[in-house]
C-alpha positions as CSV (number, residue, x, y, z in Angstrom):
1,X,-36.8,26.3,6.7
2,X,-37.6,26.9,10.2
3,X,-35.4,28.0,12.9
4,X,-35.7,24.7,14.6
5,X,-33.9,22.7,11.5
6,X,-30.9,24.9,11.8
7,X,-27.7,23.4,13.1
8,X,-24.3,25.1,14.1
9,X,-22.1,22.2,13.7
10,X,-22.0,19.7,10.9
11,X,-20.7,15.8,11.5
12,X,-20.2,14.3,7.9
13,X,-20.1,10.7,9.3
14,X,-17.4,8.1,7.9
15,X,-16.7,4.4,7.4
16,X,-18.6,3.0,10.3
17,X,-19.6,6.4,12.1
18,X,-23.6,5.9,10.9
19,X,-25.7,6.2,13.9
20,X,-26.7,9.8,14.6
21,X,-28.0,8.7,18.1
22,X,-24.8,9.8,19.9
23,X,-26.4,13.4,20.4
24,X,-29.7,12.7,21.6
25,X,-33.1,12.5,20.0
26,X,-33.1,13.7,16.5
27,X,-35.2,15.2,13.8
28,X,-35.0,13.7,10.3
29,X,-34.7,16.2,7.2
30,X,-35.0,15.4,3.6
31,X,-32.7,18.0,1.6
32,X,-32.5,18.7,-2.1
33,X,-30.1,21.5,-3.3
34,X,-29.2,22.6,-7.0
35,X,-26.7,20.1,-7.1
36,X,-29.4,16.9,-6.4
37,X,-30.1,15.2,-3.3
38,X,-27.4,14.7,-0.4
39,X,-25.9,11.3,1.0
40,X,-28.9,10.9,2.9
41,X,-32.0,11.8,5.2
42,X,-30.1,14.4,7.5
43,X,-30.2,14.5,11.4
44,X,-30.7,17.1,13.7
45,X,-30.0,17.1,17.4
46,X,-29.1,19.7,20.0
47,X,-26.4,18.7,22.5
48,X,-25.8,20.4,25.2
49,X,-26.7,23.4,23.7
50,X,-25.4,23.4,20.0
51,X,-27.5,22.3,17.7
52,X,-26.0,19.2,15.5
53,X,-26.9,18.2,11.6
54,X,-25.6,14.2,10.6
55,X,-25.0,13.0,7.5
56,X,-23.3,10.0,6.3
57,X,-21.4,10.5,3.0
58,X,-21.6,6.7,2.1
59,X,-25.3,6.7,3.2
60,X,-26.5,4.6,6.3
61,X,-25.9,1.4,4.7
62,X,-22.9,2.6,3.1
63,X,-24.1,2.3,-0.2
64,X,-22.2,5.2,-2.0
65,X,-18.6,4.6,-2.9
66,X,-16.2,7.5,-3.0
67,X,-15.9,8.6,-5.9
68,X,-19.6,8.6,-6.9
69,X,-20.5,10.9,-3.8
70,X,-22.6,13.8,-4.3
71,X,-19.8,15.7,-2.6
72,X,-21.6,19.7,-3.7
73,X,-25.1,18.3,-2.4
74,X,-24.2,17.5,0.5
75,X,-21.6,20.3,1.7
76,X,-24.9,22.7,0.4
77,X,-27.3,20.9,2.3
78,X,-25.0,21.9,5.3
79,X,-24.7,25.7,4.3
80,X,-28.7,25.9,4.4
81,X,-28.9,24.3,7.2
82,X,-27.0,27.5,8.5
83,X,-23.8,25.1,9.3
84,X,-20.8,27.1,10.4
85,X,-18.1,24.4,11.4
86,X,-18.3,21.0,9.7
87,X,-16.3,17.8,11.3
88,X,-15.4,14.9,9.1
89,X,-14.7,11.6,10.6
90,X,-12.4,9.1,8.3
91,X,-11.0,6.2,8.3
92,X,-7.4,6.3,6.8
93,X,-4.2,4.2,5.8
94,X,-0.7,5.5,7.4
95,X,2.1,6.2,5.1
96,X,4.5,6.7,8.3
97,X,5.7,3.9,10.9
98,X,4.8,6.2,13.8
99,X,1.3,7.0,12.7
100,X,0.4,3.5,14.0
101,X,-3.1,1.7,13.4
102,X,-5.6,3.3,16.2
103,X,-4.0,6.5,16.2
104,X,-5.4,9.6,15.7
105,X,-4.5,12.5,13.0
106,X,-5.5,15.9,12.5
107,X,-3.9,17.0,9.4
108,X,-3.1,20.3,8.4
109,X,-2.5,20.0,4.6
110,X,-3.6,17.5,2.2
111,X,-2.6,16.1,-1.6
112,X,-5.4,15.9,-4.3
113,X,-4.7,12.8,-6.3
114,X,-8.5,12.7,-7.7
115,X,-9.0,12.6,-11.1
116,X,-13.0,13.1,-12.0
117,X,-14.6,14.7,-8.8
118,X,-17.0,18.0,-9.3
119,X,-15.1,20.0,-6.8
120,X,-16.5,23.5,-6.9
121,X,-19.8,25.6,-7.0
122,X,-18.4,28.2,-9.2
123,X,-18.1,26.9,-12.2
124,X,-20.9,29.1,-14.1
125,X,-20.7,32.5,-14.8
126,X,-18.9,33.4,-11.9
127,X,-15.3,32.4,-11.2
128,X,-13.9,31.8,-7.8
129,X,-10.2,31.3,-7.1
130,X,-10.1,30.3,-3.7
131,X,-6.6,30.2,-1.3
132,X,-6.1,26.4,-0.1
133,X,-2.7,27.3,1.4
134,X,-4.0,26.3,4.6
135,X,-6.8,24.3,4.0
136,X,-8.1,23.3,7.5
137,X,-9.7,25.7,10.5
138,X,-7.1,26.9,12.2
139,X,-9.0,27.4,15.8
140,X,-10.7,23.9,14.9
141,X,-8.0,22.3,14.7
142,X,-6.6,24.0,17.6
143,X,-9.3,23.3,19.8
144,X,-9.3,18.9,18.5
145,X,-6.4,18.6,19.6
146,X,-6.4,20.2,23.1
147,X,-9.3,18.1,23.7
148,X,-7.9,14.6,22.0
149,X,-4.9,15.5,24.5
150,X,-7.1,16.0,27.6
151,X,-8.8,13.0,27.2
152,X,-5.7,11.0,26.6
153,X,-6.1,9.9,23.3
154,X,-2.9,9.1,21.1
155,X,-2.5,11.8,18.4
156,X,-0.6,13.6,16.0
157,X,-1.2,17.2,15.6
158,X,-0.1,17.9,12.3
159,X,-0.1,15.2,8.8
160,X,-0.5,15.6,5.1
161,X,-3.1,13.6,3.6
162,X,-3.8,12.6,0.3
163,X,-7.1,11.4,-1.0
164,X,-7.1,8.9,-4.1
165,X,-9.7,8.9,-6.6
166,X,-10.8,4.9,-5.1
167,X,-12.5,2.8,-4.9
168,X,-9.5,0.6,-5.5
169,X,-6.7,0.9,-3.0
170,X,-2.9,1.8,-4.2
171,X,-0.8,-0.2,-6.4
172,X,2.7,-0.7,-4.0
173,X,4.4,1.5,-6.4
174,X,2.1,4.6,-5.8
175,X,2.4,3.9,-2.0
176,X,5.7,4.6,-2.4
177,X,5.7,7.5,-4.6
178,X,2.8,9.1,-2.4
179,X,5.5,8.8,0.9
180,X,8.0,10.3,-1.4
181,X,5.8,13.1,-2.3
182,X,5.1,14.1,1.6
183,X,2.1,12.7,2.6
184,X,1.8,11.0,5.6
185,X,-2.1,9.3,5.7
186,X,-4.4,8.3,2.8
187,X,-8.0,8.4,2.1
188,X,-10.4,8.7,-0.6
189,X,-12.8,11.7,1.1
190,X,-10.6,14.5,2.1
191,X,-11.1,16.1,-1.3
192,X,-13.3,17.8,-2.5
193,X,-15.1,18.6,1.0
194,X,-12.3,20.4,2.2
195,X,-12.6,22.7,-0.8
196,X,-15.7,23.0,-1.0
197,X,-16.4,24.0,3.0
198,X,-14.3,26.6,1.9
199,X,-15.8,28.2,-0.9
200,X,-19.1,28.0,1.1
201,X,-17.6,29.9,4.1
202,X,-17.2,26.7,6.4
203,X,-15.0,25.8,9.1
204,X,-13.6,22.4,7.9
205,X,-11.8,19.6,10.4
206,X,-10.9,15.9,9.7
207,X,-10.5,13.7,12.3
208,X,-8.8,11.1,10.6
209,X,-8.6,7.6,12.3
210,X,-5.7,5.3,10.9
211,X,-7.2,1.6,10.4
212,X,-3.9,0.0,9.2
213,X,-0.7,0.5,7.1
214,X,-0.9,1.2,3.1
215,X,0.6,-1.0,1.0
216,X,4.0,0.3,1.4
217,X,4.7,-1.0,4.7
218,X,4.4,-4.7,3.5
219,X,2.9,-5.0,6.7
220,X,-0.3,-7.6,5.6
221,X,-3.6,-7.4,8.0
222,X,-7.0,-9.4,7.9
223,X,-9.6,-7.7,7.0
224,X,-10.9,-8.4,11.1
225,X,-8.6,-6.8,12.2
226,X,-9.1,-3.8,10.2
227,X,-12.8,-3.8,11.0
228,X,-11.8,-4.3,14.9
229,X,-9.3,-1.1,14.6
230,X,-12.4,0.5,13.0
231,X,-14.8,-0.4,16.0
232,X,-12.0,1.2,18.5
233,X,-11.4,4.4,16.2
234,X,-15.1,4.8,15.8
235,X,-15.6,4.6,19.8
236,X,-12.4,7.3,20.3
237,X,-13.9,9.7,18.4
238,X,-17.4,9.3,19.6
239,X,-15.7,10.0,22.9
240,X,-13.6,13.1,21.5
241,X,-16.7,14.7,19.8
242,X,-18.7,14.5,23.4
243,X,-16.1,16.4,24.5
244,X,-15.7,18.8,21.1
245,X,-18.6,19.8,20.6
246,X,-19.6,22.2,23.9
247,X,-16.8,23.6,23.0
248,X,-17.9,25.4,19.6
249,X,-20.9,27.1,21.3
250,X,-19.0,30.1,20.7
251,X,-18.7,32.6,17.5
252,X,-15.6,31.9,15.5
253,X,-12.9,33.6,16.2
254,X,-11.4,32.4,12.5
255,X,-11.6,33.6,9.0
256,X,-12.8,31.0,7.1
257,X,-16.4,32.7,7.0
258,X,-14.2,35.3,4.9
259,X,-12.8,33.1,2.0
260,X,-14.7,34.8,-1.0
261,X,-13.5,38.6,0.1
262,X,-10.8,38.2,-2.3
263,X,-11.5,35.0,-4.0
264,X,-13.9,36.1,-6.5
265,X,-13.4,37.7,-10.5
């Protein structure tokens, strides 16, 4: 691949975060790894100096629901690209009264409630036990949320998530249990991108957008106003990735380019 296809950051784009234009004029890039094809056609673009790839994990028109996402495809298609920090946009549900529709969350641990996900590469001949304990870039996250605060956003710094299988939403009772358990937003993404970013030696941040209240809360919405909190969370972190993004011009100063040292038998 030639040197002008690389990318140093990776956006995997979410529910309604599809147009790649944000970054400038692009170059289009049809992958294939061992795992199939990705999402996607993936976009390149440098802005202001780092060079961006774009993919949308439901596809453009959103065609791909969660649980049928070629999740190994398309984290490989980032890794030879040369990707070294991948940021995931998602849209979320909010287990807590104070993590309000419109807000912001950058979680520092998640929940896997999935049930029939591929979610590793090493599951040939080689076995890889990797450490999740914390699963998110440390210095990413770090750096998202000096910027979110700088810009004024509202945020919360810290959050367990945990992804569901989908595509159907929770039953009240899960809601419930799911609170009990810890977790403080819900999605059906997180997992297994986070672990597999880390078996492939990638930074790994969600920026997860909260849309409305699970089923818990009791709380009903229409489904415009959920798509109109989706329009303003989809603006915000346009407007926080602008911002982001110069900012990881840098080498790494983490160590999740290290995570196989002592992972594999």
């Amino acid at each position: 691949m030639s040197q002008s296809c690389n990318a140093d950051i990776g956006i995997l784009g979410g529910s309604g975060f599809y147009d790649s234009s944000l970054f400038g004029p692009v170059t289009e890039i049809k992958m294939n790894t061992p795992y199939g094809s990705p999402s996607d056609i993936i976009s390149v673009a440098e802005f202001k100096g780092v060079k961006v790839a774009f993919l949308p994990r439901h596809g453009r028109r959103h065609s791909i629901p969660p649980h049928l996402i070629n999740y190994r495809a398309n984290i490989w298609a980032m890794r030879d690209l040369g990707v070294k920090r991948i940021i995931s946009p998602s849209a979320v549900g909010s287990l807590r009264d104070e993590m309000k529709p419109g807000d912001l969350v950058i979680p520092d641990q998640f929940i896997d409630f999935t049930k029939g996900r591929k979610s590793t590469f090493y599951d040939g001949s080689v076995v890889g036990h990797f450490s999740l304990a914390d699963p998110f870039c440390p210095e990413l996250r770090r750096i998202s949320a000096e910027t979110a605060k700088a810009i004024g956003l509202t945020f919360h710094d810290k959050g367990t998530s945990i992804c569901i299988e989908g595509p159907r939403f929770s039953t009240r009772a899960e809601s419930k249990l799911f609170r009990n358990w810890g977790a403080d937003i819900i999605g059906m993404t997180l997992v297994p991108e986070v672990t597999l970013s880390r078996e492939a030696g990638i930074c790994y941040l969600t920026l997860a957008t909260v849309t409305d209240y699970d089923v818990w809360a009791d709380k009903p919405v229409t489904a415009q106003e959920v798509v109109e909190t989706l329009k303003c969370n989809v603006a915000k972190v346009k407007s926080l990735l602008l911002q982001l993004i110069p900012k990881l011009a840098q080498e790494r100063q983490c160590d999740c380019s290290k995570s196989a040292e002592n992972a594999l038998v």
